[in-house]
C-alpha positions in Angstrom: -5.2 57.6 64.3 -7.1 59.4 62.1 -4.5 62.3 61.3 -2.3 58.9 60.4 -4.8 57.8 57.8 -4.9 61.0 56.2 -1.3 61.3 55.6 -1.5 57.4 54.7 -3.7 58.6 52.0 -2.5 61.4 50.8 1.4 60.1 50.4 4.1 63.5 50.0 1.2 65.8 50.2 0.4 66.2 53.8 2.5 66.9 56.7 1.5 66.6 60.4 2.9 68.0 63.2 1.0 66.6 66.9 1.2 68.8 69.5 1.2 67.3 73.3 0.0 70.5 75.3 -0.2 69.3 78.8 2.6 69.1 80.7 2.1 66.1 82.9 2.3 64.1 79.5 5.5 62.5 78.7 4.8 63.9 75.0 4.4 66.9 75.9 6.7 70.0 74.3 6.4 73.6 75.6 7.2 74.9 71.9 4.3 73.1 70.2 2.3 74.6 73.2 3.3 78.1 72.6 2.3 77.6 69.0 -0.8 76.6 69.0 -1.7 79.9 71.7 -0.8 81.7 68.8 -3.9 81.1 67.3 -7.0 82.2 68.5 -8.9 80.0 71.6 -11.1 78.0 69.2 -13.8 76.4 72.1 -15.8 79.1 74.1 -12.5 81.1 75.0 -10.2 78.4 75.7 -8.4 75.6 74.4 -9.2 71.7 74.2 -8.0 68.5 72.7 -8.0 66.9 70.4 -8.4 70.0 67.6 -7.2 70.4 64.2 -6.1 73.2 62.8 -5.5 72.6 58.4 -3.3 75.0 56.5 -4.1 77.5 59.4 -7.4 76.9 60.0 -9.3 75.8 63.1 -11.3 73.0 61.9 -12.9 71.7 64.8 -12.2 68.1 67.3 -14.1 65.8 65.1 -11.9 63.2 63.6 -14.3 62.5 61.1 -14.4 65.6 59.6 -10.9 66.2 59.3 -10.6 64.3 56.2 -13.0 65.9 54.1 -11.4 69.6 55.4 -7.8 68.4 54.0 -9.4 67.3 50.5 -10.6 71.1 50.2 -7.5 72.4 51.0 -5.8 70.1 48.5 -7.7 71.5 45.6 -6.5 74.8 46.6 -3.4 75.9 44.6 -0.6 77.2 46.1 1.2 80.9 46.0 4.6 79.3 47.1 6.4 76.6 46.3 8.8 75.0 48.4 12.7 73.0 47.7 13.7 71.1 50.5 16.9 69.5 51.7 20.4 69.6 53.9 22.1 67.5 56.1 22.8 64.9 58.9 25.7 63.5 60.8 24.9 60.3 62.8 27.8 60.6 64.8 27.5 64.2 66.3 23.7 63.9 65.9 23.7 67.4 64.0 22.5 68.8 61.3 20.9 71.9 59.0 18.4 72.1 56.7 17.8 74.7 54.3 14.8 75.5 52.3 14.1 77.7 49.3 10.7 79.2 49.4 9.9 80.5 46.0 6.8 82.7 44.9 4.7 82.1 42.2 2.6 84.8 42.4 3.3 88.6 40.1 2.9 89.8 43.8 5.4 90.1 46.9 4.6 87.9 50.0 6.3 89.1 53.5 5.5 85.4 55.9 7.4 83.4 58.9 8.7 80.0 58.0 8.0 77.3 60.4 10.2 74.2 60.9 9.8 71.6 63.4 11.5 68.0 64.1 8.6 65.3 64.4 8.9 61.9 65.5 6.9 58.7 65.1 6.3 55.5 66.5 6.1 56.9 70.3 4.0 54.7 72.7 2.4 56.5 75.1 -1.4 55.3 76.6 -3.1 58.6 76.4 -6.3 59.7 78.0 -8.1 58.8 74.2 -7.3 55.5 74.3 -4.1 55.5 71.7 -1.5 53.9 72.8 0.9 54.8 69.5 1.9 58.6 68.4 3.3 60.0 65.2 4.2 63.0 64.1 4.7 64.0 67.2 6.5 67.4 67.7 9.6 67.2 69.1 11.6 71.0 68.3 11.1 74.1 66.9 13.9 75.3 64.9 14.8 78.1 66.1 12.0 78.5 68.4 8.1 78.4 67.8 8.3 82.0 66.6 9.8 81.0 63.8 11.6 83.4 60.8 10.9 86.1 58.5 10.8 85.9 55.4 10.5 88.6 52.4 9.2 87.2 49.2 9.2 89.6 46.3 7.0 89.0 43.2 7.9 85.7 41.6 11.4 86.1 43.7 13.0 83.3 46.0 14.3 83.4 49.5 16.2 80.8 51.3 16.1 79.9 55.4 19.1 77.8 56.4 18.6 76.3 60.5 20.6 73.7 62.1 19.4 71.4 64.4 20.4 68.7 66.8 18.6 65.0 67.4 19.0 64.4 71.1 19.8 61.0 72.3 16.2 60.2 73.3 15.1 60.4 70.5 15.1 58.1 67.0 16.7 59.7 64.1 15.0 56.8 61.7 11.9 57.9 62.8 12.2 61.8 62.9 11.3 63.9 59.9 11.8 67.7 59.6 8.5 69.8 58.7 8.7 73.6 57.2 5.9 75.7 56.6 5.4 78.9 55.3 2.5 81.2 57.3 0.9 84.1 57.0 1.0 85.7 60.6 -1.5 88.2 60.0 -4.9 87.6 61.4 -7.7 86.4 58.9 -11.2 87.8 59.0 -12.4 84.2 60.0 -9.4 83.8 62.5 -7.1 81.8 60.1 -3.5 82.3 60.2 -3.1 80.8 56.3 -0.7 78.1 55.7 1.2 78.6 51.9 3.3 75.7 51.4 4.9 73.1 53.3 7.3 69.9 53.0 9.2 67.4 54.9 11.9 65.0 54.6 13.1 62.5 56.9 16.2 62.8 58.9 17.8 59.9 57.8 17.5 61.4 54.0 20.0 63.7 54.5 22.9 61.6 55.7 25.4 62.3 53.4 24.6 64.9 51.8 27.7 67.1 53.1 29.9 64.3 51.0 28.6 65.9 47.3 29.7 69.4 48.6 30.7 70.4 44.9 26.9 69.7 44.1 25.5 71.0 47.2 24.2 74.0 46.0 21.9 72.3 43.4 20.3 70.7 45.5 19.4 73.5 47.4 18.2 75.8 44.2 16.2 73.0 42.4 14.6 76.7 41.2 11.5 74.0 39.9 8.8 75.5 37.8 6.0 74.2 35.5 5.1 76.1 32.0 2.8 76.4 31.3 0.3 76.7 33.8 -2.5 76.1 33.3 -1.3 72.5 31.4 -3.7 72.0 28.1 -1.7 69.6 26.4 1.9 69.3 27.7 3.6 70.6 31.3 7.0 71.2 31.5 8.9 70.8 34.6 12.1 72.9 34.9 14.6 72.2 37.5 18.3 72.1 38.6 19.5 69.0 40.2 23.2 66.9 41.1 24.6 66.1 37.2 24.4 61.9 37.6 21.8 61.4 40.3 18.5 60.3 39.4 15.3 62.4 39.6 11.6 61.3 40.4 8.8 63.3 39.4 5.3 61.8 40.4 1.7 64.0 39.4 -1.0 63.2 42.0 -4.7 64.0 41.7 -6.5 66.0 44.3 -7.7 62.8 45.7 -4.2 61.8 46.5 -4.1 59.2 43.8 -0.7 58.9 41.7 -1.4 60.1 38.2 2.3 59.9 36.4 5.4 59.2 37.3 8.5 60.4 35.2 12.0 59.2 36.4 15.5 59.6 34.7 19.1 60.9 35.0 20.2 64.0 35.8 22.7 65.0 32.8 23.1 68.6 32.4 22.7 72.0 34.7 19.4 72.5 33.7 16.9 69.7 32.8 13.3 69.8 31.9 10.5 66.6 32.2 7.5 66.7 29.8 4.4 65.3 30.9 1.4 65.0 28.5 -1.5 65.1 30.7 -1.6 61.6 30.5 -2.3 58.9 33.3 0.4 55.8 33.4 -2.2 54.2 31.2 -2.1 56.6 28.8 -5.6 58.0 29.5 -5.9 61.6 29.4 -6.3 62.8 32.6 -9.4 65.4 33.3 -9.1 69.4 34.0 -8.9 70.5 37.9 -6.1 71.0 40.6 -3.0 68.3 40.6 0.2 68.5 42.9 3.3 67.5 42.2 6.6 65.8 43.9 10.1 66.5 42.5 12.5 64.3 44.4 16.2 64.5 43.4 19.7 64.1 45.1 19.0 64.2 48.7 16.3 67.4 48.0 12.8 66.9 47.6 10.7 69.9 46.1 6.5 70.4 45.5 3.5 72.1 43.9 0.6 72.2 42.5 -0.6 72.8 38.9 -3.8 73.0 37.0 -5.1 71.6 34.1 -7.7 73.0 31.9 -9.2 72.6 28.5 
């Protein structure tokens, strides 16, 4: 329950994956096993549950404190920025997504990219007393080894995987998760966590139907300038000429600061925001994210404001 209430209140900017590690658990998947032992054993030389690990860092079995750890991380900005989208066929229960990890750093990145299928709503009394699971991890795509990928200095590299939905299991309530992870071991045992989205299954129905637009979906190529935002923060993107694009500013607490919406009428399109709340205050320096969704592609960031 209480991973729940932190995605609850921090809407599009966290994503949970729940990994079932024992096998006499009807929950349970071998490939959310196998990643978790590739992190360090966190409790005197072993493993135990409940534990969190946020953006790649052990942070301990004490709901309570979990919270407060995600919070940090959210005022942390990130190095890589993520577009997000693809494709679903109800019928043959199929499907690939594709995401576009771009780096925004003068710097090249080499990382694995991590995608798993969760699903919610899954009633299963546990041990803790919980008798309802979500984000519970269903697949690894390909495997819980994941793929590399080469980032050069403010360069772009794209992962396509396809993936099935098996009968079992609910494709309204299964979403896709991708991370981006650095594999090498931190001096405090972290494996850091760069930037990660997710999209519900169901989101991508379709999509194969606007193949003449396909491909801008998949290279949203979003970017803010500049950045640091004093005044005004331009949002650059490509996106499907006629859909409709949504562009939401959160504070670090989770709370939505802006939201900027319109039609997609040329190649390339560009939002302005002011640094102004939906009131029309001006909002105050520090670390915001921000949620492009577009088409059937979703894409996010984070930005800061200063004086």
């Amino acid at each position: 329950m209480a991973v729940d209430q932190i995605v609850i209140n921090n809407p599009g900017r966290v994503a949970a994956i729940e990994w079932h590690i024992s096998g006499s658990y009807p929950l349970y998947n071998a490939e959310g096993r196998g990643k978790m032992y590739r992190y360090p054993p966190p409790y005197n030389g072993g493993y135990a549950t409940p534990w969190a690990w946020i953006d790649g860092k052990q942070r301990g079995y004490q709901y309570y404190n979990w919270s407060g750890y995600v919070s940090q991380q959210l005022e942390v900005p990130a190095d890589v920025g993520v577009n997000l989208s693809g494709s679903y066929d109800p019928t043959s229960r199929q499907g690939e997504v594709t995401a576009e990890f771009v780096n925004e750093t003068g710097s090249p990145l080499q990382a694995v990219a991590f995608a798993a299928i969760t699903e919610d709503s899954l009633y299963y009394q546990g041990p803790n007393g919980d008798p309802w699971h979500n984000h519970v991890c269903r697949d690894y795509l390909p495997d819980q080894y994941g793929t590399t990928v080469d980032l050069s200095a403010t360069g772009s590299d794209t992962v396509v995987l396809p993936y099935d939905i098996r009968y079992d299991w609910n494709p309204e309530k299964c979403r896709i998760v991708v991370y981006l992870q650095n594999m090498t071991m931190q001096p405090d045992s972290s494996l850091p966590v760069y930037q990660g989205a997710e999209t519900p299954v169901m989101d991508l129905v379709g999509v194969e139907e606007q193949e003449p637009e396909r491909q801008r979906i998949f290279g949203f190529g979003l970017s803010v300038s500049p950045n640091p935002v004093t005044e005004i923060g331009f949002f650059r993107f490509q996106a499907p000429v006629g859909s409709r694009y949504a562009l939401d500013v959160f504070a670090a607490d989770g709370r939505l600061v802006r939201s900027l919406s319109g039609d997609v009428t040329g190649a390339d399109m560009s939002a302005a925001w002011d640094r102004r709340d939906d009131a029309g205050q001006r909002v105050a320096r520090g670390i915001y994210a921000y949620r492009l969704r577009a088409g059937a592609g979703t894409s996010s960031g984070k930005l800061v404001v200063a004086d």
